[in-house]
N, C-alpha and C positions, 0 to 999 in steps of 0.2 A: 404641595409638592409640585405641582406644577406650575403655579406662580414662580418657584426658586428654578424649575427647569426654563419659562421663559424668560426669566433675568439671565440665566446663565447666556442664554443662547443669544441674548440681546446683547450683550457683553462680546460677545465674543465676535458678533456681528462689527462692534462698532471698533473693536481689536484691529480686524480685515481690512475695513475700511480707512483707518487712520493708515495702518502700514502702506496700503494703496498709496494713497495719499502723499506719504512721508515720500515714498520710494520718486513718484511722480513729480516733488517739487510741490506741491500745491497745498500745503497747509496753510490755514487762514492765520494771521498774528496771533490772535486770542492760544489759537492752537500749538503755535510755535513757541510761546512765550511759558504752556505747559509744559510742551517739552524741553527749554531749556534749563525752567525749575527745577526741572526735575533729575536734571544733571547735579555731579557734585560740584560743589564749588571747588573754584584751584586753592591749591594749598599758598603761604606767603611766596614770595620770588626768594631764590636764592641768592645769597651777597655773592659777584665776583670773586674773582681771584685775587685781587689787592685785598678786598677786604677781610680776605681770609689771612691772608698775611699780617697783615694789619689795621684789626677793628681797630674800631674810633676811639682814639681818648682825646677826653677834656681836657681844655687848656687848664695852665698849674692855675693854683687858685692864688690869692692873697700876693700878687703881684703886679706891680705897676705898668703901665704903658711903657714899652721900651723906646723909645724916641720921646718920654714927657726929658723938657726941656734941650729939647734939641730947636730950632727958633729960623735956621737957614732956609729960605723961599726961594732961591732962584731956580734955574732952569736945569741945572744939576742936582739936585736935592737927591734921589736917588744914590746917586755916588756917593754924595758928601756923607748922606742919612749912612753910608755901609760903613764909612771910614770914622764917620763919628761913632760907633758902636763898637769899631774895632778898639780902638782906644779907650772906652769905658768898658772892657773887658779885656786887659792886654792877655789873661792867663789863658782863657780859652782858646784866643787865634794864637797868638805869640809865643805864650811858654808849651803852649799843646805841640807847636811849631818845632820849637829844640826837641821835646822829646821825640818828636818822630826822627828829626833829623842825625839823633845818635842812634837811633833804634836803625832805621835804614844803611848808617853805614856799617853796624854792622850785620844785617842780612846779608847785603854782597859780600861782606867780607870772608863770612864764616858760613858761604851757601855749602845746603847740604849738611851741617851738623844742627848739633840741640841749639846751640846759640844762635846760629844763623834763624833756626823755626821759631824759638824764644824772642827771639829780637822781633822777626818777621809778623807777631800776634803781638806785640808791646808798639811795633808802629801801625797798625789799623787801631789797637785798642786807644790811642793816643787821638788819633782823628772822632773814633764816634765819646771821648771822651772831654772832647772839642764842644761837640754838639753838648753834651750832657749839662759841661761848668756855663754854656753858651745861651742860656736859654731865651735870649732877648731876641734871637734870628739864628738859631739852631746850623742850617748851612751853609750862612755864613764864617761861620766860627770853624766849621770844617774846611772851609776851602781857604780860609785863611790859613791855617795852620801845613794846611797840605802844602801851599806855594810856598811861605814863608821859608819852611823846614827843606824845602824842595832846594828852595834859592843859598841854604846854609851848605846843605849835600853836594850841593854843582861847584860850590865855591872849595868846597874842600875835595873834590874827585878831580879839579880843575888844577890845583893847586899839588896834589900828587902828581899829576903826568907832566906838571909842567919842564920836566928836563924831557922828557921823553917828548912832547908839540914840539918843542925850539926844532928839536933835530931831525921831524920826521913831518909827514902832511895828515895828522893824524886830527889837526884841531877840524877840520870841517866835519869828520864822523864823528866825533867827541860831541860836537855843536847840535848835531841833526838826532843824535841816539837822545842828549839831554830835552833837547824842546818835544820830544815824541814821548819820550817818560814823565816828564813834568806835565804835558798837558793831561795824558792820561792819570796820575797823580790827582791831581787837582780836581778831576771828573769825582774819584773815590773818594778825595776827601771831602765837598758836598754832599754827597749820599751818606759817606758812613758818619758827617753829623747830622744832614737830617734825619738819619735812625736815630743816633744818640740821644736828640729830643725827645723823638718821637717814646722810644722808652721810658724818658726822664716822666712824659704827660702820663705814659701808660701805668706805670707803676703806685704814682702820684692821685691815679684815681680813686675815690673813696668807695665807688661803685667795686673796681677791682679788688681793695682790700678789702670789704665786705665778704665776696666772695669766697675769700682763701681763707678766711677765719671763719666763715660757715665750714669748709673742707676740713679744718683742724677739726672741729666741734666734732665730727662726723667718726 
């Protein structure tokens, strides 16, 4: 019994002393390296904000190099590499292009009704659906179709006012509203196909379908 009363009290001695210690600054490593053992470990890091919007998917499978056979070296390769892709893909820049550019005119047309909102979700759906058919350069294929479609809408809003430019000084606002909506235009149609990709990889992934057919099982 008093062997366990002088452990106790030895314990408790060396309790005092460590806290001394601790509070002091002056623990020796050996001692510090107890105490931060003895801490819990941190839990994983949390993914940002992007990545909550958009974990990671793998690239689509069973798909080739988008530029195999493409052969241009020179100092533009870059440019030429976009223009060569637009063209081995006309449907995703070019025809995604027309559908916006009838979708958007009528939004203006019919703003504020069903058709106008209808229209208004059938030209975004048209740009991340750019990206989707686009999958060799995903943003690009949106901002082609954005400009493209942009250049068909200016041509035909151009083309309506033109009794009304002859007689009035209305073409410099006409010029300044178009290049201020087209450029922003063009911004959305990058983004909304680099989404359309980005769904096309997400969906595509085997990991993901695995998944949802666990959920069904359940």
């Amino acid at each position: 019994m008093a062997k366990k009363s002088t452990r106790d009290a030895a314990a408790r001695a060396e309790a005092r002393r460590r806290a001394r210690l601790a509070a002091q600054g002056r623990l020796d490593d050996e001692e510090a390296g107890d105490e931060t053992d003895a801490r819990p470990a941190p839990g994983p890091a949390r993914g940002n904000f992007l990545k909550l919007i958009f974990p990671p998917a793998a690239p689509l499978a069973n798909k080739p190099d988008p530029l195999l056979g493409f052969t241009y070296a020179g100092r533009w390769r870059p440019v030429v590499a976009n223009l060569w892709l637009i063209m081995r893909n006309p449907i995703a820049g070019l025809g995604m292009g027309v559908v916006w550019a009838v979708a958007w005119a009528a939004t203006t047309a019919y703003t504020g009704s069903t058709i106008g909102t209808v229209s208004s979700l059938v030209s975004f759906g048209s740009l991340v659906a750019a990206g989707v058919i686009g999958w060799q350069r995903p943003w690009l294929y949106g901002l082609t179709a954005a400009i493209f479609g942009y250049l068909i809408y200016a041509a035909y809003v151009t083309i309506g006012l033109s009794g009304e430019l002859a007689t009035s000084d209305l073409s410099g606002t006409l010029a300044q509203y178009l290049l201020i909506n087209g450029t922003l235009q063009a911004f959305i149609g990058a983004a909304a196909g680099f989404y359309g990709g980005y769904l096309r990889r997400r969906f595509a992934d085997p990991t993901l379908r695995q998944q949802q057919q666990a959920r069904r099982k359940r």
